[in-house]
C-alpha positions in Angstrom: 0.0 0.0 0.0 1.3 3.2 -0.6 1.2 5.8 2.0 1.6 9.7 1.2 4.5 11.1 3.4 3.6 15.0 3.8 6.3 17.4 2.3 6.9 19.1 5.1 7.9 16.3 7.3 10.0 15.1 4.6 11.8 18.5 4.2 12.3 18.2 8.1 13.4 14.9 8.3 16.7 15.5 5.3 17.1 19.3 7.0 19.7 18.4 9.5 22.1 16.5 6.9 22.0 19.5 4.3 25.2 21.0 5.9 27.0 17.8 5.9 26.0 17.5 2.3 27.5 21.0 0.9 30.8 21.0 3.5 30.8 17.5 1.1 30.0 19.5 -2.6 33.0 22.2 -1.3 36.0 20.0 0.5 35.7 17.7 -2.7 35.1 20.0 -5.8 37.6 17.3 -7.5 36.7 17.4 -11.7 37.7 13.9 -11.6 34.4 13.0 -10.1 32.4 14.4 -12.6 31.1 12.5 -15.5 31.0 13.2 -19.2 27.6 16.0 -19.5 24.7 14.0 -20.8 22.7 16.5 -21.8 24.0 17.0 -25.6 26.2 20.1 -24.6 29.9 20.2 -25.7 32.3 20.2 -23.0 35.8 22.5 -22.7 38.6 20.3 -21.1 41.3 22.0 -19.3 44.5 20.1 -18.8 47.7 21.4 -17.5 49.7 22.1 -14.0 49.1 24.3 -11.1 49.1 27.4 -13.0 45.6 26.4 -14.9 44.0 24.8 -11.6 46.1 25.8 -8.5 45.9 22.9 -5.4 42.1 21.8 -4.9 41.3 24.8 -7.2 39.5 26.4 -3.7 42.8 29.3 -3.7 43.9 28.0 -0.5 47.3 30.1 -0.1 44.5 33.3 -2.5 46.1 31.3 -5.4 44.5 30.4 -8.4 44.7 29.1 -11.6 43.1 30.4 -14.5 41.3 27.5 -15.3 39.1 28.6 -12.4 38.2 32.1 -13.6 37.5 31.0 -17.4 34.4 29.2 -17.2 32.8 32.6 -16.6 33.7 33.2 -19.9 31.2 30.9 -21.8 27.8 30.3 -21.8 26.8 28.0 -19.2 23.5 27.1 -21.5 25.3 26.2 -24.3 29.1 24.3 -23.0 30.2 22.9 -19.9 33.8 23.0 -18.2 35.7 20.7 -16.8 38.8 21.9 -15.3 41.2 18.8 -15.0 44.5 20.5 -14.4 46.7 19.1 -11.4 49.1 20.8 -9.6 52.9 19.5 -9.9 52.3 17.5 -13.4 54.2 18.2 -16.4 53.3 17.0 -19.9 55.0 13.9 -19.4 53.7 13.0 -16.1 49.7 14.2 -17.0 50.2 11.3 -19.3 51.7 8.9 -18.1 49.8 8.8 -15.1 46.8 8.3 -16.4 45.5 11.7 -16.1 45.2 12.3 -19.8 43.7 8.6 -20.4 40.8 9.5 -18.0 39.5 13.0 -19.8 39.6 11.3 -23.8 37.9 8.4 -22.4 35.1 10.9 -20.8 35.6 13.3 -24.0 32.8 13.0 -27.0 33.2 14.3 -30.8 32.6 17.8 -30.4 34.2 18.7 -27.1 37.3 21.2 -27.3 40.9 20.6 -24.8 42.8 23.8 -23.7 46.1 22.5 -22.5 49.1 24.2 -21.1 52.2 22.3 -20.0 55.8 23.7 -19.5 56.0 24.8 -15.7 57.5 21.6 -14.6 59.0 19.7 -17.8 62.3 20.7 -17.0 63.0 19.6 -13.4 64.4 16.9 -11.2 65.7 14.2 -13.0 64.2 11.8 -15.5 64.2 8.7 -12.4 63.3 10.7 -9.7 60.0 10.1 -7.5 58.4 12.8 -9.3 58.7 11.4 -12.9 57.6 14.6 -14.6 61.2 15.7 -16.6 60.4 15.5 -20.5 63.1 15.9 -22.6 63.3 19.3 -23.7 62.5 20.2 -27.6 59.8 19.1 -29.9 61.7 15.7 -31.3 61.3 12.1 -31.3 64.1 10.8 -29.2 63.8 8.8 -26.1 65.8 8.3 -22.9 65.2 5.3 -20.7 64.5 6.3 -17.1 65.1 2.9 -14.8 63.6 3.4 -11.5 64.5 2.0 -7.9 62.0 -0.6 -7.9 63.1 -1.7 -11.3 60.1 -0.9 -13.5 60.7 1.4 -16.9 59.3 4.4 -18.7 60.3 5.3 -21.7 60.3 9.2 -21.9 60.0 11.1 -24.6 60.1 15.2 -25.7 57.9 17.8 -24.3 56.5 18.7 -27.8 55.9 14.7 -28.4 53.6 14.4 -25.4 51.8 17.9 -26.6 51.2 16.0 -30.3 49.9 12.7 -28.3 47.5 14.9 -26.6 46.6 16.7 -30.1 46.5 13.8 -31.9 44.5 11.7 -29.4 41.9 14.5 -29.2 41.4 15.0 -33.2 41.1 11.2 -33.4 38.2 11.4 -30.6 36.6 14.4 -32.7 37.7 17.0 -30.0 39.1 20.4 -30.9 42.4 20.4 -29.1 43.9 24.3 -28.6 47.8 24.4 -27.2 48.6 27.0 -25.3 52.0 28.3 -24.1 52.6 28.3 -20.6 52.0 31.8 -18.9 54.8 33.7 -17.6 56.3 33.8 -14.0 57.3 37.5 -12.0 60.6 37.5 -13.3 61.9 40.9 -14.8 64.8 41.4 -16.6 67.3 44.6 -16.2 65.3 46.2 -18.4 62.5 46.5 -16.6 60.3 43.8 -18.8 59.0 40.3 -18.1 61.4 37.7 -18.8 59.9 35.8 -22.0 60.4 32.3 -22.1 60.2 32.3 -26.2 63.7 31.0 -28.3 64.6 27.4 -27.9 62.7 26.6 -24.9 58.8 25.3 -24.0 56.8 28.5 -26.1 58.9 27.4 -29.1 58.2 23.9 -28.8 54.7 24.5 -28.1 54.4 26.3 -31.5 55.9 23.9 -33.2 54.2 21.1 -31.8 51.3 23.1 -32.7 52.1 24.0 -36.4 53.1 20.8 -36.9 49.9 19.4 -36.2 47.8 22.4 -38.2 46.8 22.8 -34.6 45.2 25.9 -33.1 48.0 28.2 -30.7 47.9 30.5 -28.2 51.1 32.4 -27.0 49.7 33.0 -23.9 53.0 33.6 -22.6 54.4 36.7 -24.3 50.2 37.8 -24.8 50.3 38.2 -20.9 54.0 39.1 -20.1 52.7 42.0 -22.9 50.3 43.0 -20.3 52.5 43.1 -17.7 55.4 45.1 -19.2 52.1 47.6 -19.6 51.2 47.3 -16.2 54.8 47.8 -14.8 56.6 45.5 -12.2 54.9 47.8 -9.1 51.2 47.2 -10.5 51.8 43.6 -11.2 53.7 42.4 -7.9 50.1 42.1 -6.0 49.2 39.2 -8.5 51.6 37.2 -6.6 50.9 36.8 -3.4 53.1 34.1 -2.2 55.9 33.5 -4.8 57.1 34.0 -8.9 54.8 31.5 -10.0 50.9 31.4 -8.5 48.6 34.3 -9.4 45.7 35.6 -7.1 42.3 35.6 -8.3 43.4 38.8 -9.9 45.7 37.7 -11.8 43.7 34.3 -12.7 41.0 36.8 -13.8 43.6 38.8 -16.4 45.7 35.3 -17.1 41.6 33.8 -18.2 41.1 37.1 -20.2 43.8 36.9 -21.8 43.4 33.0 -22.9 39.7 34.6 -24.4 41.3 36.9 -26.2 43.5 34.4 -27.9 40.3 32.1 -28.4 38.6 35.0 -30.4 41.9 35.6 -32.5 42.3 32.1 -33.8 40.3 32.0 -37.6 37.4 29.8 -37.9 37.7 28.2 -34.2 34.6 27.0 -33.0 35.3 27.3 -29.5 34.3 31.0 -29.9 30.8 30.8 -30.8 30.4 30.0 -27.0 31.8 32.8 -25.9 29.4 35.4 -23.6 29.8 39.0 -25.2 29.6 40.3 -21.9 30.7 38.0 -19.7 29.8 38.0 -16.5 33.3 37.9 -14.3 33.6 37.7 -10.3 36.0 40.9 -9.2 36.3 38.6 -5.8 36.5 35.2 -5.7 34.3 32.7 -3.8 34.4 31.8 -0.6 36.7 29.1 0.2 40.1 28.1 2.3 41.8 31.4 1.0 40.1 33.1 4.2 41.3 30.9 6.5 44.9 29.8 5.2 48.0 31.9 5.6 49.5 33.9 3.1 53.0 32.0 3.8 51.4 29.0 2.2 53.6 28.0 -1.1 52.9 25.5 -4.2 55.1 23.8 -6.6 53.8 24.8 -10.3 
């Protein structure tokens, strides 16, 4: 028999667990945990290191990626977003992980990738616990890292893992864009942003790119342009903690500046589902930044 419970005693009964179900929704914002949308919409994949989504992506330490501010960017009733960038990968080490494996497998035809990788190809050693050194250029060689435990990996170029990603995507139907990886607080003598452009990872990201007839953004020397604008003073505040992690500021102009770049590439479809008047947060939302200390420091 089927008995009619009365709305409002149902509404009292699940009251006292609604806090314990949004602490949940906000301590474990992880993308990972999201599925594919199933609603028809495309979805815009962000892969990449700490830079793109800093930590949890909650700006513990006010630090954020831009991968957090972009969304805002695009209209919600048209394309989703899916911000898989993890702190402390490098293109190497996003795929061989796994981390790559689990966004193509989620991925439909249709669906664009944003990735930018360069922070950490270039440190530690190839054997190390980290396993995130790429060999540096856009080639095919390989090196052989033997670890303690015995097991292999064979690595390969930092451009090589950007064509994997490109080629992978294109064979999924996905619109991969590469993006160069965005400069740190460094200033040179001059009194302008140290590039990061000849014979290092915004070459070989252009390359890898062109080589592919694959969309680019030099998102590097697009926001050191800003900054040299701006002037050391004005830009210092972005960085809150160290040469590397932005504030939400800085996530916000770092974001812009990656739309800009979207709108400037001919014939991308990516921006059609761009908001002409986007609708940006000048503070960001609540989360650990209010409680953690300012001394707080990430790896890239």
């Amino acid at each position: 028999m089927h008995v009619a419970v009365p709305r409002r005693w149902l509404l009292a009964a699940i009251a006292p667990l609604l806090p314990v179900v949004l602490l949940s929704c906000v301590l474990n914002p992880g993308p990972a945990q999201v599925a594919a949308a199933p609603d028809g919409k495309p979805t815009l994949w962000l892969i990449g290191d700490s830079t793109v989504r800093c930590g949890r992506g909650d700006g513990a330490g006010n630090m954020w990626g831009w991968g957090s501010v972009i969304a805002h960017h695009f209209d919600p009733n048209r394309i989703h977003a899916q911000n898989r960038a993890l702190g402390g990968t490098s293109s190497r080490s996003f795929y061989a992980r796994g981390l790559w494996q689990k966004v193509i497998d989620q991925a439909r035809p249709g669906d664009f990738v944003l990735m930018q990788f360069g922070h950490n190809d270039g440190g530690g050693a190839y054997d190390d616990t980290k396993a995130r050194k790429s060999i540096r250029g856009n080639g095919d060689d390989t090196v052989t890292a033997v670890f303690p435990d015995g097991h292999e990996e064979i690595v390969h170029s930092y451009g090589w893992y950007l064509r994997q990603y490109i080629a992978e995507a294109k064979a999924k139907g996905v619109t991969p864009i590469v993006c160069s990886l965005i400069p740190r607080n460094d200033w040179t003598e001059e009194g302008q942003v140290a590039r990061n452009q000849e014979d290092n990872y915004v070459q070989w990201a252009r390359e890898a790119a062109e080589q592919t007839q694959t969309y680019f953004i030099d998102l590097n020397n697009r926001v050191a342009d800003k900054y040299d604008r701006m002037g050391r003073e004005a830009v210092k505040p972005f960085f809150p903690n160290e040469h590397t992690h932005t504030d939400w500021d800085g996530a916000a102009l770092n974001a812009a500046t990656v739309v800009e770049g979207i709108r400037d590439l001919a014939g991308c479809p990516l921006a059609d589902y761009l908001m002409d008047h986007p609708q940006v947060p000048t503070e960001p939302p609540v989360s650990r930044a209010k409680t953690t200390t300012s001394s707080t420091t990430r790896r890239p």
